[in-house]
C-alpha positions as CSV (number, residue, x, y, z in Angstrom):
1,X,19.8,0.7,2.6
2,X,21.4,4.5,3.8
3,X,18.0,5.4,4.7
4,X,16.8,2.0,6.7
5,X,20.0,1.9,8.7
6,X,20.2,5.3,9.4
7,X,16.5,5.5,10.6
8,X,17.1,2.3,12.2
9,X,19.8,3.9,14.0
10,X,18.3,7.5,14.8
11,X,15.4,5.1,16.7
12,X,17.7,3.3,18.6
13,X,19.8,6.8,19.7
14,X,16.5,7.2,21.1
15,X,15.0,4.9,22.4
16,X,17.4,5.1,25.6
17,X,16.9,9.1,25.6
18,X,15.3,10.5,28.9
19,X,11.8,11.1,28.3
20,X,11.8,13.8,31.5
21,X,12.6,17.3,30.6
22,X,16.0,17.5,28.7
23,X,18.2,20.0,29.1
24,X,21.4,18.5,27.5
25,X,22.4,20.5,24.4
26,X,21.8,18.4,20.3
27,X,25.5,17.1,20.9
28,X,25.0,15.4,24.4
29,X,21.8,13.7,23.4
30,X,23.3,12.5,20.6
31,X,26.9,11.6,22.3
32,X,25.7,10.3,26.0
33,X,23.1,8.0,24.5
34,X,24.8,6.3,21.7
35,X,26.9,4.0,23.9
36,X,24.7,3.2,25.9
37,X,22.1,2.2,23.0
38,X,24.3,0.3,21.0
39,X,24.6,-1.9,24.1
40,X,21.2,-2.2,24.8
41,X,20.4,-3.2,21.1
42,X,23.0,-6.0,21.4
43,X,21.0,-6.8,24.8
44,X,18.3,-6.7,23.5
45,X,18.5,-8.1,20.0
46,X,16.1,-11.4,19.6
47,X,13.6,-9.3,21.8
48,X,13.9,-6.7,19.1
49,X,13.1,-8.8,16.7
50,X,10.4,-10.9,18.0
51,X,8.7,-9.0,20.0
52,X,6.4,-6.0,17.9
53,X,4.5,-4.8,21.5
54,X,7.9,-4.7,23.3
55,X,9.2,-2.4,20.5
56,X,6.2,-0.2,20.2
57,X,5.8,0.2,23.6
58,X,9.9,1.4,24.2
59,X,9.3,3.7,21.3
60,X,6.0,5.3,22.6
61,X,7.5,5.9,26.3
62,X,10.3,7.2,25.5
63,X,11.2,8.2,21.3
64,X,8.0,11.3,21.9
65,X,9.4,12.9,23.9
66,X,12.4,14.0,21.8
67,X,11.0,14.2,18.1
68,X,9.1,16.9,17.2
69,X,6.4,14.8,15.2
70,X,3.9,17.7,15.1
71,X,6.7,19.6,13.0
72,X,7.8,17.2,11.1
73,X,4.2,15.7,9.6
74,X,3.6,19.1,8.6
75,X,6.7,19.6,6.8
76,X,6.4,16.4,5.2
77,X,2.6,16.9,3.9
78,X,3.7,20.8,3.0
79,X,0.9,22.6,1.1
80,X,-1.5,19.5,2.2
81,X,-0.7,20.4,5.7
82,X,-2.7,24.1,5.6
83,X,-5.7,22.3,3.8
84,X,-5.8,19.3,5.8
85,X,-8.7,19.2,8.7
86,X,-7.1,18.7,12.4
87,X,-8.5,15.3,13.0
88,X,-6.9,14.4,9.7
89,X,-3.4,16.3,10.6
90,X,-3.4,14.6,14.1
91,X,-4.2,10.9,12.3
92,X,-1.4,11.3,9.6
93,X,0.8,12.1,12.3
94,X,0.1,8.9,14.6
95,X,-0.5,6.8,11.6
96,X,3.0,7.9,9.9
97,X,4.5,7.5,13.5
98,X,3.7,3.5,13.1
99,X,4.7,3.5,9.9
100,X,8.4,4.5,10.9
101,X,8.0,2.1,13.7
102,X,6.7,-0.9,11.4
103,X,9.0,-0.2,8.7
104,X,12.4,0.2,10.6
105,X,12.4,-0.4,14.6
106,X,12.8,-4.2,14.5
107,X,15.9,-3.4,12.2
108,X,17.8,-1.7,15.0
109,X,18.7,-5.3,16.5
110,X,21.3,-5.7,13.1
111,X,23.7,-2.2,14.1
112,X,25.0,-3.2,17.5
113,X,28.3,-3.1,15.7
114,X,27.8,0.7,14.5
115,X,30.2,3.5,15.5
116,X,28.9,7.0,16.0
117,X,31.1,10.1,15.8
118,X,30.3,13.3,16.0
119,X,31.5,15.9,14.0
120,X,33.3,18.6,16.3
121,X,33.6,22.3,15.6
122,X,31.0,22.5,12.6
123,X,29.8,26.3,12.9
124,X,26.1,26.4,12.9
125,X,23.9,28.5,9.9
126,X,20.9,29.2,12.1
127,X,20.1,30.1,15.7
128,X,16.8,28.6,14.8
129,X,18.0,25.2,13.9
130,X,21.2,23.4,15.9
131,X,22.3,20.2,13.4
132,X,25.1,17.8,14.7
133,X,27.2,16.3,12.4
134,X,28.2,12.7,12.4
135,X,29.6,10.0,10.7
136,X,27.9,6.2,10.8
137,X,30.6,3.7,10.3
138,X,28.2,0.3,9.8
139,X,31.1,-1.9,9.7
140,X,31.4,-2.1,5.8
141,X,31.8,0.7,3.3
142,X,33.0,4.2,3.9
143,X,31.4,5.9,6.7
144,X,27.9,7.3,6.3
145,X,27.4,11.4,6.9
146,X,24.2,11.8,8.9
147,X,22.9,15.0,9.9
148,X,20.4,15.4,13.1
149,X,18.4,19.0,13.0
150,X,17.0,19.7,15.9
151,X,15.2,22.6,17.0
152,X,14.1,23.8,20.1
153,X,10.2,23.2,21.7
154,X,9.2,23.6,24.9
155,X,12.7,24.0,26.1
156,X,14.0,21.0,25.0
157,X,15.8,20.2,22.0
158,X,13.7,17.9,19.6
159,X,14.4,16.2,16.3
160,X,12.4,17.0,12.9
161,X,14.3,15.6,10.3
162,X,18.1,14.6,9.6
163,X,20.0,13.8,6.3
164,X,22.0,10.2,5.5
165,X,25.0,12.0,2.6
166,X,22.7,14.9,2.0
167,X,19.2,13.5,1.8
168,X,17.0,14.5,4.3
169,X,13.9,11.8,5.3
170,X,11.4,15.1,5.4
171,X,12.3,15.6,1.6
172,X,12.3,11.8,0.7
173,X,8.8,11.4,2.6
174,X,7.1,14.8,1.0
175,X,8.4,14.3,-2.6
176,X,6.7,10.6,-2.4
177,X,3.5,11.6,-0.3
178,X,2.8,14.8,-2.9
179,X,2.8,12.6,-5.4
180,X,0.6,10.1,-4.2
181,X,-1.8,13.0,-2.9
182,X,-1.9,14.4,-6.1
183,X,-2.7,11.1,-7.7
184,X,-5.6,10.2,-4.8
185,X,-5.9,12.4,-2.1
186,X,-4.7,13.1,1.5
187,X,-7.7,10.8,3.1
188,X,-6.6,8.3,0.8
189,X,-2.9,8.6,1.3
190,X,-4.0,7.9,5.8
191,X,-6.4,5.2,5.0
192,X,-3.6,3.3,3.2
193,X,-0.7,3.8,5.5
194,X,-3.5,2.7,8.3
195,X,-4.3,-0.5,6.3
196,X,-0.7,-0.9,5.9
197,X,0.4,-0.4,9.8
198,X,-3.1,-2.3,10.5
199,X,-2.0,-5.5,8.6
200,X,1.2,-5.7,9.3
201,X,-0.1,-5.4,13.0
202,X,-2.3,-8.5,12.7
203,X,0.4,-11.0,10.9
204,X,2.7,-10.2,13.9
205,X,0.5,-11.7,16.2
């Protein structure tokens, strides 16, 4: 549930983000969007949830632009990364990029009601790595701690992973696809996340 709704909410922070170049620092992106988002998701709701194309579409215009995909498939696959051809690197990438969008976008439409804060004065570790700090309040429960890290590509500040009360999704995703690698292989580990998205594709129409 932590994992789902944050997700659900990191897409929907997006999804109103400007896909021209961005040069408003981690906290902005995070901070200028969020109210806007949170009205468009209550906007937007039943369309959210009945409509797949008008969800993938929103998220391939303008979610791209900001996340650094390319960085974080190959943190997720690891050691497979290095071994992997580039036609199969570039397909786990697109294919794991439908996944997320499968799995969790429709999702977005049930935390209208969600309250982001962000964290001020939290000294950064790294000049490498900016992460923002902020606190999901869902509307029951205590508060949820969600970490962004973003880095910087192409002079723009891009998001590779973030963290719901500690766990990051990159860690989550790797420890899981490892094993399953290990188990079968990498090809095997694309062509079932393909069938996956693929199906799931075809009963929504």
């Amino acid at each position: 549930m932590k994992i789902t709704a944050t997700i659900s909410l990191l897409c929907s922070l997006l999804l109103s983000a400007n896909a021209s170049a961005d040069s408003r620092t981690p906290e902005q992106i995070i901070e200028q969007t969020s109210s806007e988002v949170l009205t468009i998701v209550n906007q937007q709701a039943d369309r959210i949830r009945n409509e797949a194309g008008y969800v993938n579409t929103v998220v391939d215009e303008l979610i791209l632009p900001i996340i650094d995909l390319q960085s974080m498939g190959k943190l997720i696959l690891g050691k497979h990364w290095k071994s992997a051809t580039s036609g199969q690197q570039q397909r786990f990438i697109d294919e794991f990029k439908s996944m997320l969008v499968r799995t969790y976008a429709k999702s977005i439409a049930d935390y209208g009601h969600a309250k982001v804060t962000i964290m001020r004065d939290v000294k950064q570790k790294s000049k490498k790595f900016h992460m923002v700090h902020t606190e999901l309040d869902l509307g029951s429960g205590a508060p949820l701690k969600v970490t962004y890290v973003f880095r910087q590509k192409d002079s723009a500040w891009r998001v590779f992973d973030l963290a719901v009360d500690g766990l990051s999704l990159v860690k989550n995703f790797r420890s899981s696809f490892d094993q399953e690698i290990s188990e079968t292989s990498l090809q095997a580990l694309i062509e079932r996340i393909a069938n996956t998205n693929s199906e799931a594709a075809t009963s929504s129409t």
